[in-house]
C-alpha angles and dihedrals in degrees: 000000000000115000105268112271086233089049100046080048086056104042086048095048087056100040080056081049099050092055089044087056087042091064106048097034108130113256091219120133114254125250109232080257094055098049083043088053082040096059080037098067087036091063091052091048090056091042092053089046089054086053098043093049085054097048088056098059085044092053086052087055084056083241098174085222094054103097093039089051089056100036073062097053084043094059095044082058102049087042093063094041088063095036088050080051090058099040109088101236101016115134116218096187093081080056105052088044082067097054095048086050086065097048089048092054096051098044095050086053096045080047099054093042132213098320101048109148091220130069103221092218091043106136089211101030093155087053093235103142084080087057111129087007101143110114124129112249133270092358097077108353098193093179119180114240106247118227129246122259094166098277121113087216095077102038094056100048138056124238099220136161083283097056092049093053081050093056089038093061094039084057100047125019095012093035095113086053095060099043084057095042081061098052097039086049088055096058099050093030086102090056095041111025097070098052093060085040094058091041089052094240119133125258092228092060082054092054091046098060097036089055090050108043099037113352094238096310116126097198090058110135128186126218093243092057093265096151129196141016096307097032112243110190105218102258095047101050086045090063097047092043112271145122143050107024123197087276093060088250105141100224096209082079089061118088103214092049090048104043085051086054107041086055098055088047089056097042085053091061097039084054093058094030108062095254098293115164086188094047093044096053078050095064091029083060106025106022149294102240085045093059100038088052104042079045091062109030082053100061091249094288125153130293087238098051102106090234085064112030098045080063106071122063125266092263101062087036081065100036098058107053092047094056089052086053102043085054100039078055094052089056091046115017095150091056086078102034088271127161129184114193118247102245115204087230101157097142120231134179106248111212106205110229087190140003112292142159135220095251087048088054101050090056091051097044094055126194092303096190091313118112097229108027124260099278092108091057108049092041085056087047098044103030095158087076131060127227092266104040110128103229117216119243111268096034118136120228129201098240143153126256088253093054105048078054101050088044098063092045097050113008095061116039120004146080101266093050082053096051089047085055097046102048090048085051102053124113110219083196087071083061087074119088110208117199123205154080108327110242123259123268096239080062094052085049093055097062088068087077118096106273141181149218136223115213128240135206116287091006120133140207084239090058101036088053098056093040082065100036095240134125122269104222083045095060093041094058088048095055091035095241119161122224166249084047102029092198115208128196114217115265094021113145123232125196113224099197083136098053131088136246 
């Protein structure tokens, strides 16, 4: 994304008022005080570059608090330009270096356009930390030491042969799974990102693991039980306080708690095991105990040293590499020709005007710019309800901007809001034309009595109310069942007594 046209002003105006201030600074010799103010100054105008440069990423991600985050940094800046004129000795030049850095920067991006190979703040842009990298794994790992972008990700981990394959499959066969990943991730970073921020763990581990256990789908569920976006296994989500609520909602499908859990899980291996990204995915993937005790019995060496490595199954072999890479690609994804879509994430409260579904509200909504529709979102944002739940009027529903608008100018009133309705409504059954004697009236009569149904698998209270035309919260109330889930066993039997014939 070019650099804002009010910020590339701004930038311009301070780097003229940081000349003016060159030419009349006092010549004076500094006092011990003033050079300690002046490094002083020179440590907050790192520290705002640092911001601004990150406000910008964020701006090309369409994060809402983008502009304000770098008008900040903008202001900081300004504010030690005018402070370094009035300070004898201090030198503004270093200072203005840094504001025509920035210009630089922006106008060699708006130059290259959209598809430049290059990020213009990349720490390694000629690719050269995978230099000499050519070494078998595990035998002689001679992993390159990635360089720090500021992020503790790639300080803590090695960019090997196996990292590379890893890259090499996100970007071709898995390459659409990770695109969505990325849009499914954008929508829920709000919910999950500060929980790995407040537990100092970096946002591109998050994404890793989040690309390679569910692909961004919170309802994601493993074989072997593993439940949620980050796949939590029962026992351990219990332990680190998830599962069944007093609603009956498992909380390893919703993305804050397990995001919050998922990072003090990490942070307790990386405690016991030297603070070893690779040898904590290894217990995240192939057990805790396993790790732990391969860690110890090893000496602490490294994941990637044979002794170790040879020692966990293929599957975590495999598992923890492409992690590493799905995130490494997160950090630089136009290093290798890679675009992530800019998703329009800005989260809002929905009111509900009328019963709906989830399904109901996908038709309505339409594709509103996106490529799929907008299901998958609102299933990761309101995982305590499935996909056919009918959702009582009133609720309040974990939405995007978009969305809330979209909704109000085709969910409400409208034909297209009426032919949602009617296709979730419909009853395939009543496709089926049934020849014969019609049945007595005694019969007829017979279905006046209270009856019941048995439920079947899949069914829910939503469907089965509208099967029967009665209200939902009514025959919730007859068979004692507690919302907003409504949960229902097979076989379970429901009075109907407030339905009608």
């Amino acid at each position: 994304m070019p650099l804002p046209v009010r910020s590339a002003a701004r930038l311009s105006a301070v780097a003229v008022l940081g000349l003016a201030l060159l030419f009349s600074q006092d010549a004076d010799a500094q006092s011990r005080r003033d050079r300690e103010a002046a490094e002083a100054l020179k440590q907050r105008m790192e520290q705002a570059e640092t911001r601004y440069r990150e406000a910008l990423v964020r701006a090309r991600n369409s994060e809402p608090d983008a502009v304000a985050a770098s008008d900040s940094a903008l202001e900081d800046m300004e504010d030690v330009v005018v402070e370094c004129g009035k300070l004898r000795g201090c030198d503004p030049a270093g200072f203005v270096t840094t504001f025509k850095r920035l210009l630089k920067a922006g106008a060699d991006e708006a130059a290259a356009g959209p598809d430049a190979d290059i990020d213009p703040f990349d720490p390694d842009p000629d690719g050269m930390l995978a230099e000499g990298v050519s070494a078998d794994v595990p035998e002689a790992a001679r992993a390159a030491a990635l360089l720090s972008d500021g992020q503790r990700f790639v300080e803590m981990v090695q960019f090997n042969p196996a990292v590379q394959e890893g890259i090499r499959r996100w970007l071709t066969d898995m390459r659409h799974s990770l695109i969505v990943s990325h849009e499914n991730y954008q929508y829920m970073r709000h919910l999950m990102w500060p929980n790995f921020e407040r537990a100092g763990l970096p946002e591109a581990l998050l994404f890793g693991i989040l690309a390679k256990e569910s692909t961004g789908r919170v309802h994601s569920t493993s074989r072997a039980g593993a439940a949620g976006p980050l796949q939590f296994m029962p026992a351990t989500g219990q332990r680190f306080g998830l599962g069944v609520d007093a609603t009956g909602f498992d909380t390893r499908y919703d993305p804050y708690a397990s995001a919050e859990a998922s990072a003090a899980y990490l942070n307790e291996r990386l405690a016991e095991l030297n603070n070893s990204i690779e040898l904590a995915l290894a217990g995240y993937n192939g057990g805790e105990g396993r790790a732990r005790r391969i860690h110890n019995e090893n000496g602490g060496r490294s994941f990637w040293d044979e002794s170790v490595y040879s020692q966990f199954p293929p599957e975590t072999r495999d598992y923890v590499p492409m992690v590493i890479a799905a995130a490494w690609l997160y950090l630089h994804p136009r290093r290798y020709g890679l675009e992530f879509p800019r998703i329009a994430a800005r989260p809002e409260l929905l009111q509900l005007e009328r019963a709906t579904s989830i399904y109901e509200l996908t038709i309505c909504l339409g594709n509103g710019g996106t490529r799929y529709g907008f299901m998958r979102m609102l299933r990761n944002l309101n995982p305590r309800y499935r996909a056919d739940d009918v959702i009582p009027a009133g609720t309040t529903l974990n939405v995007t901007a978009d969305v809330a608008r979209l909704y109000g100018r085709w969910c409400t009133r409208s034909a297209r809001a009426d032919i949602a309705r009617e296709l979730v409504n419909s009853d395939p059954g009543s496709a089926i034309v049934r020849s014969g004697p019609v049945a007595p009236a005694a019969a007829q009569a017979s279905t006046d009595a209270p009856r019941v149904h048995r439920v079947s698998r899949g069914e829910t209270l939503g469907r089965i109310a509208q099967r029967y035309g009665c209200g939902l919260q009514a025959l919730a109330r007859a068979n004692n069942l507690r919302g907003p889930v409504y949960r229902l066993r097979v076989g379970q039997q429901l009075t109907l007594e407030s339905c009608g014939s």
